[in-house]
TORRO-419138 format. One line per field, with one value per residue: residue in one letter; x negated, y negated, z negated of N, C-alpha, C, CB in turn. Coordinates in steps of 0.02 Angstrom, whole numbers, plus 50000, padded with zeros to 5 digits. Glycine has a CB too. Layout:
BEGIN
residuo	[a, ...]
npx	[X, ...]
npy	[Y, ...]
npz	[Z, ...]
capx	[X, ...]
capy	[Y, ...]
capz	[Z, ...]
cpx	[X, ...]
cpy	[Y, ...]
cpz	[Z, ...]
cbpx	[X, ...]
cbpy	[Y, ...]
cbpz	[Z, ...]
***
This chain:
BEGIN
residuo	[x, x, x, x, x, x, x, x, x, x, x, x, x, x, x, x, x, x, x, x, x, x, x, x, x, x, x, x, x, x, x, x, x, x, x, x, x, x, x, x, x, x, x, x, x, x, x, x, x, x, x, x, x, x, x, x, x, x, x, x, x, x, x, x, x, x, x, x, x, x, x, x, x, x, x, x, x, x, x, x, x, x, x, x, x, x, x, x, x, x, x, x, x, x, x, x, x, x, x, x, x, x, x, x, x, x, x, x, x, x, x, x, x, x, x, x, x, x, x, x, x, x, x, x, x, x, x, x, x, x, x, x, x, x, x, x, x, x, x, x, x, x, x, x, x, x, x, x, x, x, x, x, x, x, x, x, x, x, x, x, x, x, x, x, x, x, x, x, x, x, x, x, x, x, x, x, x, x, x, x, x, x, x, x, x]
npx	[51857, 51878, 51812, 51789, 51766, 51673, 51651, 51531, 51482, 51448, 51587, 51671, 51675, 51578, 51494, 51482, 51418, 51314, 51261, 51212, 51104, 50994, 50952, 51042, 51038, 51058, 51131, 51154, 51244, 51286, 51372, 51390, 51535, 51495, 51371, 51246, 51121, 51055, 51034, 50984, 50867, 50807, 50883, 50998, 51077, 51209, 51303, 51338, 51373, 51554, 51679, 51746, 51655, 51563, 51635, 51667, 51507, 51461, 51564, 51500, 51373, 51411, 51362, 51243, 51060, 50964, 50859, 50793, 50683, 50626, 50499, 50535, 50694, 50675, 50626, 50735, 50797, 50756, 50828, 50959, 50899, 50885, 51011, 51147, 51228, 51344, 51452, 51454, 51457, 51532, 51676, 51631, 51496, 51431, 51453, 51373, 51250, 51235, 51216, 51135, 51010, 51001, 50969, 50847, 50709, 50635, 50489, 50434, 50278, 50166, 50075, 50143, 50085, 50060, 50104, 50197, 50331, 50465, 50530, 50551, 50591, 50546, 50440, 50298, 50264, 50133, 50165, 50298, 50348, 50416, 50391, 50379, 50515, 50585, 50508, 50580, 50701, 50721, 50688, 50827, 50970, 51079, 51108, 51024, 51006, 50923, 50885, 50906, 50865, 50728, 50649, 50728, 50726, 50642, 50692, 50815, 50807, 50738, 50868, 50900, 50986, 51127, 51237, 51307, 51353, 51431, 51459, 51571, 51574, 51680, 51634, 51553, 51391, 51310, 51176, 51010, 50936, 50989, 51084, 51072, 50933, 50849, 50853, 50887, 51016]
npy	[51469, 51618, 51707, 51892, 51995, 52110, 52229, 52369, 52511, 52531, 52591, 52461, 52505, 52604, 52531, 52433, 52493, 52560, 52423, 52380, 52463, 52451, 52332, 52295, 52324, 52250, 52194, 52081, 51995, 51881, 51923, 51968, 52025, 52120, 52181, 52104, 51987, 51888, 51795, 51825, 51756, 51741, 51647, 51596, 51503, 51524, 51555, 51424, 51383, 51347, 51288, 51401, 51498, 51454, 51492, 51628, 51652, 51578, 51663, 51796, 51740, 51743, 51851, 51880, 51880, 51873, 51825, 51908, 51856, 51797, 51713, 51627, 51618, 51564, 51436, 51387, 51400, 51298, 51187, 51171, 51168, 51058, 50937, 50905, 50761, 50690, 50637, 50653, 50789, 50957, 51023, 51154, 51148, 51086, 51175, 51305, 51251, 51227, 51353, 51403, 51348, 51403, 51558, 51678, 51665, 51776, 51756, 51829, 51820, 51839, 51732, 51577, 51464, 51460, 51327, 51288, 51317, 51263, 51263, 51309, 51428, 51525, 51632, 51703, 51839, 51933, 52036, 52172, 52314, 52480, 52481, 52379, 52329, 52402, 52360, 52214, 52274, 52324, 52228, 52164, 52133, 52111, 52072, 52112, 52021, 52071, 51997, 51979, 52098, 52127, 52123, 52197, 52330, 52446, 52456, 52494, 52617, 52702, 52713, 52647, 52524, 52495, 52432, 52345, 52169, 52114, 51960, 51942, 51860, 51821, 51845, 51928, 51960, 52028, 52064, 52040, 52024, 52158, 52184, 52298, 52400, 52491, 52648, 52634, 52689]
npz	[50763, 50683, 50572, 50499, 50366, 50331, 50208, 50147, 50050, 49882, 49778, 49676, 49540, 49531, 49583, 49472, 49355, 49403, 49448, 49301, 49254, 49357, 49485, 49630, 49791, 49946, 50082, 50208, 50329, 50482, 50615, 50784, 50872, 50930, 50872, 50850, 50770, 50824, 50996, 51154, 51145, 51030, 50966, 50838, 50845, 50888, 50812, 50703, 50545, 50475, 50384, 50342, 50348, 50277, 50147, 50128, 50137, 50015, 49934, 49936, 49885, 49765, 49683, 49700, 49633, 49664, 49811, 49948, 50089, 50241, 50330, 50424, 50388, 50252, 50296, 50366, 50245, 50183, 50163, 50094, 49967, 49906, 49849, 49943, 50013, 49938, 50000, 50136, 50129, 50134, 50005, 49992, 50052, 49971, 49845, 49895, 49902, 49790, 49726, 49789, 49766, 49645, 49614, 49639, 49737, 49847, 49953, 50072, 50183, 50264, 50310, 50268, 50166, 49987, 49926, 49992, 49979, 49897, 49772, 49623, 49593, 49675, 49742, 49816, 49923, 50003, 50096, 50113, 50064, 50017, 49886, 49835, 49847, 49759, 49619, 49625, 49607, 49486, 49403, 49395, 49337, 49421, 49615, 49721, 49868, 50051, 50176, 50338, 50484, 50524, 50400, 50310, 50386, 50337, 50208, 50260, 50302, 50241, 50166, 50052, 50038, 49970, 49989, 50117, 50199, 50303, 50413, 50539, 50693, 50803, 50943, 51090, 51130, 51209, 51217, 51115, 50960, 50841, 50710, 50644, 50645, 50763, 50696, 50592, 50549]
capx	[51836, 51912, 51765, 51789, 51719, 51672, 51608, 51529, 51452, 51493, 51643, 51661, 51672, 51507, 51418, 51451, 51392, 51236, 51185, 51170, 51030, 50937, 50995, 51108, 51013, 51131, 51093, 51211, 51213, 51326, 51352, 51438, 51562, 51446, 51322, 51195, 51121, 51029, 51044, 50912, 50796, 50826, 50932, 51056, 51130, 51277, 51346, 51353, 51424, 51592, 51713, 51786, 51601, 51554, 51687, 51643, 51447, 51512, 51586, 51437, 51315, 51442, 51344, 51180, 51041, 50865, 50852, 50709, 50689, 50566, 50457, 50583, 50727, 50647, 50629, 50788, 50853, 50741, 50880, 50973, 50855, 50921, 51103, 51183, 51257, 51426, 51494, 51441, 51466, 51624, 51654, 51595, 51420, 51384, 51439, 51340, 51195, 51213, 51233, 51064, 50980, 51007, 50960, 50783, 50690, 50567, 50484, 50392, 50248, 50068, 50045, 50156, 50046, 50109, 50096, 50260, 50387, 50508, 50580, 50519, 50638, 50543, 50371, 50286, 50253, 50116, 50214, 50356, 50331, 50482, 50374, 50386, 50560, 50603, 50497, 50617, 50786, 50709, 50681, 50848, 51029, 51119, 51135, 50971, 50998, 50881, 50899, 50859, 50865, 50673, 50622, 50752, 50705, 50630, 50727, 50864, 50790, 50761, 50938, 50898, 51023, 51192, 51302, 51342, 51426, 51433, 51506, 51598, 51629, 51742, 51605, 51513, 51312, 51286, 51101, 50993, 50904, 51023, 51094, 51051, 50853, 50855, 50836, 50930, 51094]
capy	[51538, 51638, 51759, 51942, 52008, 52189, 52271, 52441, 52522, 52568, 52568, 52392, 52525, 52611, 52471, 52393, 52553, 52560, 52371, 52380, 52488, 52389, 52279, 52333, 52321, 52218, 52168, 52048, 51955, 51851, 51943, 51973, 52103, 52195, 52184, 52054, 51935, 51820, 51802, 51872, 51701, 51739, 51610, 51589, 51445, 51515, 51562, 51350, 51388, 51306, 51288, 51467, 51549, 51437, 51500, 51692, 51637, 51559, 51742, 51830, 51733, 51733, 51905, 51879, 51854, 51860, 51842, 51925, 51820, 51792, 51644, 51591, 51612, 51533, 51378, 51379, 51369, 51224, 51122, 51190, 51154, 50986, 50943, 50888, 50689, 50707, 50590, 50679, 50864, 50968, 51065, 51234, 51144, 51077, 51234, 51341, 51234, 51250, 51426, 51446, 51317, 51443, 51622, 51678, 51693, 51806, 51752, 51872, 51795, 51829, 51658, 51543, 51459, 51461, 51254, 51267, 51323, 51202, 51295, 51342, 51488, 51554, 51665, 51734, 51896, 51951, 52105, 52196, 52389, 52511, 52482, 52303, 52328, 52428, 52326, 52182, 52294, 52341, 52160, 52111, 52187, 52070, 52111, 52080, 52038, 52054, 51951, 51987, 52163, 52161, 52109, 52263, 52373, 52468, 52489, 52526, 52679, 52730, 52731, 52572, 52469, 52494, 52365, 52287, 52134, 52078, 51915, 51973, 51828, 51854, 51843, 51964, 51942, 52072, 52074, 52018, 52074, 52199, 52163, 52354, 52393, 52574, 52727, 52601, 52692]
capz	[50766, 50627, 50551, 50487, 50354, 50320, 50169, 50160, 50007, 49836, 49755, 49628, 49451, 49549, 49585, 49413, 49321, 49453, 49421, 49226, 49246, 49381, 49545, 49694, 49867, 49991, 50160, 50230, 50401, 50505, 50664, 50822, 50883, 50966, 50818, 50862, 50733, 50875, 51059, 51183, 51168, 50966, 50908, 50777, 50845, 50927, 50742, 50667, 50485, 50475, 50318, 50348, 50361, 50197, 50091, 50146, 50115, 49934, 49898, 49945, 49839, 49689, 49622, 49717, 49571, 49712, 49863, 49985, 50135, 50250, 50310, 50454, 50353, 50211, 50318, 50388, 50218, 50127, 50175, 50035, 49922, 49886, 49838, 50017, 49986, 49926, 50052, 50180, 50144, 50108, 49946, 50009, 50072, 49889, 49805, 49935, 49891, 49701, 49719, 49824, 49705, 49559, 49625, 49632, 49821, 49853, 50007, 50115, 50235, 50279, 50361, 50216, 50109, 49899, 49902, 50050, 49919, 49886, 49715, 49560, 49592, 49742, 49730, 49891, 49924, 50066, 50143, 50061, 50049, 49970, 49796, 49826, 49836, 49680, 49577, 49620, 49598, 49433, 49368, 49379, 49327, 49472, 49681, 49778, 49933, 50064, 50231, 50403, 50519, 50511, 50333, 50282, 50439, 50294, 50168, 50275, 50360, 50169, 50125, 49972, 50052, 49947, 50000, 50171, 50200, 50386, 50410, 50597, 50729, 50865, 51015, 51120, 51142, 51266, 51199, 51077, 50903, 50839, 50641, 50618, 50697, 50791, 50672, 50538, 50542]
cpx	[51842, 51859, 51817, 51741, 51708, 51600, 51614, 51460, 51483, 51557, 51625, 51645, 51599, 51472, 51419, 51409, 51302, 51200, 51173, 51116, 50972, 50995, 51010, 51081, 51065, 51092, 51150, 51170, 51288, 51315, 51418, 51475, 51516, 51385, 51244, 51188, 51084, 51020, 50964, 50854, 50775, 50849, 50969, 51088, 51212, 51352, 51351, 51382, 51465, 51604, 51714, 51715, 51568, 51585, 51668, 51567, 51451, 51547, 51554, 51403, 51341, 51376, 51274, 51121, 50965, 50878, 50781, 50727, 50633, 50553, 50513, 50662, 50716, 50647, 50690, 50839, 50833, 50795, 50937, 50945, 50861, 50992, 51108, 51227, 51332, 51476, 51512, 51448, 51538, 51616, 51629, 51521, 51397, 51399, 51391, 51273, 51167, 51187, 51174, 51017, 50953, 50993, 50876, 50773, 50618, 50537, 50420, 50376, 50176, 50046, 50084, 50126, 50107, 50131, 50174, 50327, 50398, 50517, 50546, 50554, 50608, 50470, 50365, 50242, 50195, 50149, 50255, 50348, 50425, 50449, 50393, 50470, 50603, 50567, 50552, 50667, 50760, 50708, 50724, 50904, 51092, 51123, 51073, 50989, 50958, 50897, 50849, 50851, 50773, 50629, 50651, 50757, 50693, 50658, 50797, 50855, 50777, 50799, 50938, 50953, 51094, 51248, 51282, 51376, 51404, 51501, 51514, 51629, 51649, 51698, 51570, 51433, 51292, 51201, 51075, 50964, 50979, 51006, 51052, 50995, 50878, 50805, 50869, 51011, 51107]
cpy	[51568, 51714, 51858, 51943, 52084, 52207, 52329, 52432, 52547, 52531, 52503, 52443, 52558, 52575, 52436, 52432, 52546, 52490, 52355, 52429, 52465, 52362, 52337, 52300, 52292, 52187, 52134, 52007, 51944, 51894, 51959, 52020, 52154, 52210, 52154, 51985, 51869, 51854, 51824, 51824, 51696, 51688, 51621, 51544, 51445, 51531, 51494, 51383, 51343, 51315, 51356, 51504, 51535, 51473, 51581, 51686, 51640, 51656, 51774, 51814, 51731, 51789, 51912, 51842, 51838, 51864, 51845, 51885, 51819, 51727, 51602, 51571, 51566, 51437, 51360, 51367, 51316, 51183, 51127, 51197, 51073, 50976, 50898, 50824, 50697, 50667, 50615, 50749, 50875, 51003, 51113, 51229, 51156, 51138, 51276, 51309, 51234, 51320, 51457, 51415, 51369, 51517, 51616, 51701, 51717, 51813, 51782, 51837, 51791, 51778, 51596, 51502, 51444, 51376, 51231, 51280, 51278, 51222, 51314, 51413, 51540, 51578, 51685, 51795, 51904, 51985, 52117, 52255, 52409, 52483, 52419, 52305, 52363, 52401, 52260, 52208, 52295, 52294, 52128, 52155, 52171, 52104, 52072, 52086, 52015, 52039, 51964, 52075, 52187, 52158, 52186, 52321, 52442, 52518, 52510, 52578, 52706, 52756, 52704, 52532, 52498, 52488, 52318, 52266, 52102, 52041, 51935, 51907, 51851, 51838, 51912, 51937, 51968, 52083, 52047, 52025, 52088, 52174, 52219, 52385, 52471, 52598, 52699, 52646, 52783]
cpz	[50696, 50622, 50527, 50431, 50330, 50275, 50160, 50093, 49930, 49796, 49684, 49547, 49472, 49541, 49517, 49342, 49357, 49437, 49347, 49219, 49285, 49451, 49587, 49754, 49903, 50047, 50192, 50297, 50442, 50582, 50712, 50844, 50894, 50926, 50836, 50798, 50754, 50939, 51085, 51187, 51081, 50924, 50903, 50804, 50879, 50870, 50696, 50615, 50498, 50397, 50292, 50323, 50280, 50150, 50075, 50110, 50021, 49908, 49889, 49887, 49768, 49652, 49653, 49645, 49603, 49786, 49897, 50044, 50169, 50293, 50351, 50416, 50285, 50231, 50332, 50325, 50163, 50130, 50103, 49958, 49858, 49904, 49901, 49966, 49983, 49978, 50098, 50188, 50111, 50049, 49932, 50014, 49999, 49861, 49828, 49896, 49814, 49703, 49749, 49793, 49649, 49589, 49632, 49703, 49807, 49926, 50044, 50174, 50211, 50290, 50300, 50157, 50034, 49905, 49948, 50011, 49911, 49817, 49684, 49551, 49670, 49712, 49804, 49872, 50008, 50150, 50092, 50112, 50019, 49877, 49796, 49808, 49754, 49630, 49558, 49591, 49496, 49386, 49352, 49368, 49391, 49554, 49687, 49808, 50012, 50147, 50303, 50420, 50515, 50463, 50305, 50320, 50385, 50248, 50186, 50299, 50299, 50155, 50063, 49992, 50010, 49954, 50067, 50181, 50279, 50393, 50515, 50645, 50781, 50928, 51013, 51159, 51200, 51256, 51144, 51020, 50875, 50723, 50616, 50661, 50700, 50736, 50593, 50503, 50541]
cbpx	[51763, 52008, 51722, 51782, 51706, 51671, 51603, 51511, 51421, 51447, 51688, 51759, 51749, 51493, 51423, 51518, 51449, 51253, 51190, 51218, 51029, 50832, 50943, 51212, 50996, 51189, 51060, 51251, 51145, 51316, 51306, 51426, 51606, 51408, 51318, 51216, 51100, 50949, 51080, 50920, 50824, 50787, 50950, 51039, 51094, 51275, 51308, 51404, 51401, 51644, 51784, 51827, 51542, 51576, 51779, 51645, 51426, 51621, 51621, 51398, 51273, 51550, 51396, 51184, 51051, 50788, 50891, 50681, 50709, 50543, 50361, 50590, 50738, 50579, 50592, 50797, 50898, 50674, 50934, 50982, 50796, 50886, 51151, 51245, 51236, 51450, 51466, 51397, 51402, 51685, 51682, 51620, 51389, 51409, 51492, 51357, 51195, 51288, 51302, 51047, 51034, 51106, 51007, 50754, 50691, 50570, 50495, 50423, 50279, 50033, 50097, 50179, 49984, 50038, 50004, 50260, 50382, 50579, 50628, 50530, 50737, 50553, 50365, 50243, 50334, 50081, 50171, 50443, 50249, 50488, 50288, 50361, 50568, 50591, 50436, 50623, 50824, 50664, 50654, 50845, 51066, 51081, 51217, 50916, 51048, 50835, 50887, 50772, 50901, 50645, 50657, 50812, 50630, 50619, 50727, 50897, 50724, 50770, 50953, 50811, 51026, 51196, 51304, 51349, 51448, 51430, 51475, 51659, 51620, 51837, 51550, 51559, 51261, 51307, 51061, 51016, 50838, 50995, 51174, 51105, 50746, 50825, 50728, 50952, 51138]
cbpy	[51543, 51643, 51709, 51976, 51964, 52232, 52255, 52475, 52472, 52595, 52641, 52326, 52594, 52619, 52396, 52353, 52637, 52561, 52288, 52398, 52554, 52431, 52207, 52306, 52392, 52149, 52238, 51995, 52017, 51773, 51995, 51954, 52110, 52181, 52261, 52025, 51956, 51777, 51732, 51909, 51595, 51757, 51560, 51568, 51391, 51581, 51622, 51286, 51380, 51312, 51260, 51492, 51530, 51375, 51483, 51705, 51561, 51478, 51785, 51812, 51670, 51768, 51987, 51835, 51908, 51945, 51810, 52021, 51767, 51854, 51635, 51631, 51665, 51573, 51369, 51433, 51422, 51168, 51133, 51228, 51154, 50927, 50902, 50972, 50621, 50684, 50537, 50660, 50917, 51022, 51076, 51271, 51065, 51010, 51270, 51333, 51180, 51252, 51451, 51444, 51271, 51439, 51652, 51717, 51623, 51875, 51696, 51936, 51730, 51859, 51652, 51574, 51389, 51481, 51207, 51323, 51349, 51190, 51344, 51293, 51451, 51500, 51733, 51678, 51933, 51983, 52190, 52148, 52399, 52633, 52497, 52252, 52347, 52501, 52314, 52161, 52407, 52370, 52120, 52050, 52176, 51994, 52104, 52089, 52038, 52096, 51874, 51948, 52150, 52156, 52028, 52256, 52340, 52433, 52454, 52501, 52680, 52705, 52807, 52500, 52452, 52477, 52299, 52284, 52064, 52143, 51821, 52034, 51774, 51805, 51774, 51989, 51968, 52032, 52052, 52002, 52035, 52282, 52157, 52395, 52365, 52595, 52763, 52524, 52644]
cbpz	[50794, 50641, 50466, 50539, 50321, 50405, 50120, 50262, 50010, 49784, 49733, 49625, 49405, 49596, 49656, 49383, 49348, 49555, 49452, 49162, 49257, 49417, 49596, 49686, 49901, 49946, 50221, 50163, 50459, 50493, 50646, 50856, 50940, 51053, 50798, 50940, 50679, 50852, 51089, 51269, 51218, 50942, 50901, 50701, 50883, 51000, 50693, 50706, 50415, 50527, 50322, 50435, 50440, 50180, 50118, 50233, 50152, 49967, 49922, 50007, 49855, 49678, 49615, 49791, 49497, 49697, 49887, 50010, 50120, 50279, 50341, 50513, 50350, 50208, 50363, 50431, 50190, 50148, 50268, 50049, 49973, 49920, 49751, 50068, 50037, 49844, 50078, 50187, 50109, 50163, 49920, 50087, 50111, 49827, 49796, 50019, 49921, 49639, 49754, 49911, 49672, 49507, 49690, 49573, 49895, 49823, 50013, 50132, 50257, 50337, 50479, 50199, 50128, 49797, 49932, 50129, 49859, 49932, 49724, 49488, 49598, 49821, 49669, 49952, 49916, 50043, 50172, 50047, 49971, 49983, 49758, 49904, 49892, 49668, 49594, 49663, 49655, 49436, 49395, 49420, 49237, 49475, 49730, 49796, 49937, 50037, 50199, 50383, 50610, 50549, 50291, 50258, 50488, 50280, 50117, 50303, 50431, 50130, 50114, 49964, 50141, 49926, 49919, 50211, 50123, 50456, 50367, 50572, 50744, 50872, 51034, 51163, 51089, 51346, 51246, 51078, 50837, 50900, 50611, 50609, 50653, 50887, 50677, 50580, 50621]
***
């Protein structure tokens, strides 16, 4: 299954002008033609990362410097937390996993206790507000980007989001939570 990927936002001499004064909002998500980022029982599992989706991923996080996340996501990516056994993974895993090693997570959850962090690179946040959000952009000169249709529900109905990258596979969901939440667009 041969991905897509589609970016929308500002131009590269924009956006590098825009993040020396503070970060660049980005909302990215793996999703299906019809714009679904999980099926109608809400899983992810019908998107498996392969090589192809790695390499795309790997591009993405080249200019990512924080990421917002929230508690499910957060779990879903301890696994990355520790370098994957070289035997056993391909070159895209381990870079992927360096590359999420080294960025800063800011993990949004009421229910999370601080002691569940894996990373000295991760802080928790209760809720996330618009202030919450511009305190982050402000902290860093790099691309935040913040994960999930209802973590950035928010700041996309704002107009903070900058930069979308939707990784595009070639199926149809016919239902399911929607990449972009109604009144998003």
């Amino acid at each position: 299954m041969t991905p897509l990927v589609v970016h929308l936002g500002l131009t590269p001499a924009l956006e590098s002008r825009r993040a020396a004064a503070m970060g660049t909002l980005s909302y990215a998500a793996t999703i299906s033609l019809d714009g679904y980022i999980a099926d109608g029982k809400d899983d992810i599992q019908w998107a498996p990362p392969n090589d192809d989706v790695f390499v795309l991923h790997l591009q993405r996080l080249a200019n990512v410097s924080t990421s917002i996340v929230g508690r499910r996501t957060y779990g879903r990516m301890q696994h990355w937390e520790t370098t994957p056994d070289e035997a056993e993974a391909s070159t895209a895993e381990l870079e992927f996993a360096q590359r999420w090693q080294a960025i800063e997570k800011v993990v949004v959850s009421s229910s999370l206790a601080a002691r569940h962090l894996r990373s000295d690179r991760a802080r928790l946040l209760r809720e996330l507000g618009l202030a919450d959000i511009r305190r982050i952009l402000s902290a860093t000169d790099g691309v935040v980007e913040i994960f999930g249709p209802t973590l950035a529900s928010e700041a996309l109905r704002a107009g903070m989001v900058e930069r979308f990258e939707f990784i595009v596979l070639p199926l149809v969901m016919g239902s399911g939570r929607r990449a972009l939440p109604e009144g998003a667009y």
